[in-house]
C-alpha distance (Angstrom), angle and dihedral (degrees) to the residues before:
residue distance angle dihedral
X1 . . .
X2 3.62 . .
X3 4.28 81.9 .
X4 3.81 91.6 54.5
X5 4.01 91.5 52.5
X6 3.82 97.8 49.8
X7 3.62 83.3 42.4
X8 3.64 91.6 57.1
X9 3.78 100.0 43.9
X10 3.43 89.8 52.7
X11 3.86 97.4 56.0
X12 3.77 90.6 43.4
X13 4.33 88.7 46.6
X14 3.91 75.6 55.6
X15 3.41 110.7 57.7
X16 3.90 93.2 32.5
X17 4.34 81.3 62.7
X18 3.78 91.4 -102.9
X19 3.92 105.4 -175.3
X20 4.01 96.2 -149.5
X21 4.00 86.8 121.5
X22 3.92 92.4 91.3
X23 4.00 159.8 -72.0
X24 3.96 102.6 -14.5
X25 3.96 117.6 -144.0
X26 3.89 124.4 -13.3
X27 4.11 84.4 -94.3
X28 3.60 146.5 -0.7
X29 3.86 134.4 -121.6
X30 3.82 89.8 -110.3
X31 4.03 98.4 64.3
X32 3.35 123.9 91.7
X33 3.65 145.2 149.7
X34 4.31 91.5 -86.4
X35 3.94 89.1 50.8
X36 3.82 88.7 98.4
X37 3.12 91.4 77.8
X38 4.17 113.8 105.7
X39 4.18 111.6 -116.4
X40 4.04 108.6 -102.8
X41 3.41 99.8 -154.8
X42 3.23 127.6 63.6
X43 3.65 99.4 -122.7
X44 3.67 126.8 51.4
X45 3.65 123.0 -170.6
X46 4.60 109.0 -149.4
X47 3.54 113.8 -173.7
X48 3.65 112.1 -152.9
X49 4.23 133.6 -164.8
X50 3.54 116.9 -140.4
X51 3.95 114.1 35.1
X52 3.57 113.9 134.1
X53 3.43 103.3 158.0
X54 3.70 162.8 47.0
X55 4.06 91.9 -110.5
X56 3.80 90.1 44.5
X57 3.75 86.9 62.5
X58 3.73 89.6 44.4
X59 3.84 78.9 57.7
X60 3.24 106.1 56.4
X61 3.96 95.9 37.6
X62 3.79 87.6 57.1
X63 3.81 92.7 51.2
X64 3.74 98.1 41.5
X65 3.64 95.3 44.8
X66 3.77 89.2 63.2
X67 3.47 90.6 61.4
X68 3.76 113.8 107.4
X69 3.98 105.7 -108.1
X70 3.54 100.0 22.7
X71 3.78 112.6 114.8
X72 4.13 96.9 166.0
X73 3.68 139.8 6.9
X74 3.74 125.1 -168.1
X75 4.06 119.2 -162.6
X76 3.56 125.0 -162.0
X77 4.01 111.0 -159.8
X78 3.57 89.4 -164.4
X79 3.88 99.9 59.2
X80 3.51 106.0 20.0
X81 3.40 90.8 -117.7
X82 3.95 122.4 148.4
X83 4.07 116.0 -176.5
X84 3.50 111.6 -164.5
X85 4.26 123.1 -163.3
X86 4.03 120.9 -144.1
X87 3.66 96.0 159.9
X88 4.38 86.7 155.9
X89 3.62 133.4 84.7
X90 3.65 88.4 -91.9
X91 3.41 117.0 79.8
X92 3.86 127.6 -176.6
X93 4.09 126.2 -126.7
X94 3.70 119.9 -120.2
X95 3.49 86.4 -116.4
X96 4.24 100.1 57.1
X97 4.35 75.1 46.4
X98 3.71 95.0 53.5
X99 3.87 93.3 40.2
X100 3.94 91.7 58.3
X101 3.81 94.1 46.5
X102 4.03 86.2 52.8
X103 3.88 89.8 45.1
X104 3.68 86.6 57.4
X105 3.31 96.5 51.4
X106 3.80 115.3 -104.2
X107 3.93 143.6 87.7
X108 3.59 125.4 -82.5
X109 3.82 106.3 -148.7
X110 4.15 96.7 178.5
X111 3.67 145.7 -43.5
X112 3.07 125.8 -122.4
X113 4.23 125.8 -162.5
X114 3.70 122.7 -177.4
């Protein structure tokens, strides 16, 4: 059963133009040569082109969360919008960030941090 539902999101994720099939571009709008520089906050808010559904999320959770620093991320499919949790010591750079939303597949557009 469980088979037939992944099956089934991922045939819907495909006609909607899901981009699940891989890293996107070479780089994103949101790297540049200051991204080295670890997040101070401890959220971050990513906004990201090209989700469309719920295994696109599952994407970019599972790439983000193997980011050193991250304890949680949050997507909303609706907005783009990706909120990201470093509440320890260790903090992640903007670059490490924008490298796991282009491993999973989509476009970073900016990051935002309070």
């Amino acid at each position: 059963m469980k088979m037939n539902l992944a099956l089934s999101m991922l045939i819907a994720g495909s006609l909607a133009g899901c981009q699940t099939g891989g890293p996107a571009g070479s780089g994103t709008a949101a790297e540049g040569a200051s991204d080295s520089a670890a997040i101070t906050e401890s959220t971050a808010t990513l906004w990201v082109s090209g989700m469309s559904c719920p295994l696109c999320a599952n994407n970019i959770d599972k790439q983000l969360m193997q980011v050193k620093g991250v304890s949680s991320v949050s997507v909303d499919l609706g907005s783009g919008r990706v909120v990201v949790q470093t509440p320890g010591d260790t903090k992640p750079s903007r670059k490490e960030l924008a490298r796991a939303i282009r491993q999973s597949g989509f476009t970073l557009t900016r990051i935002e941090s309070p």
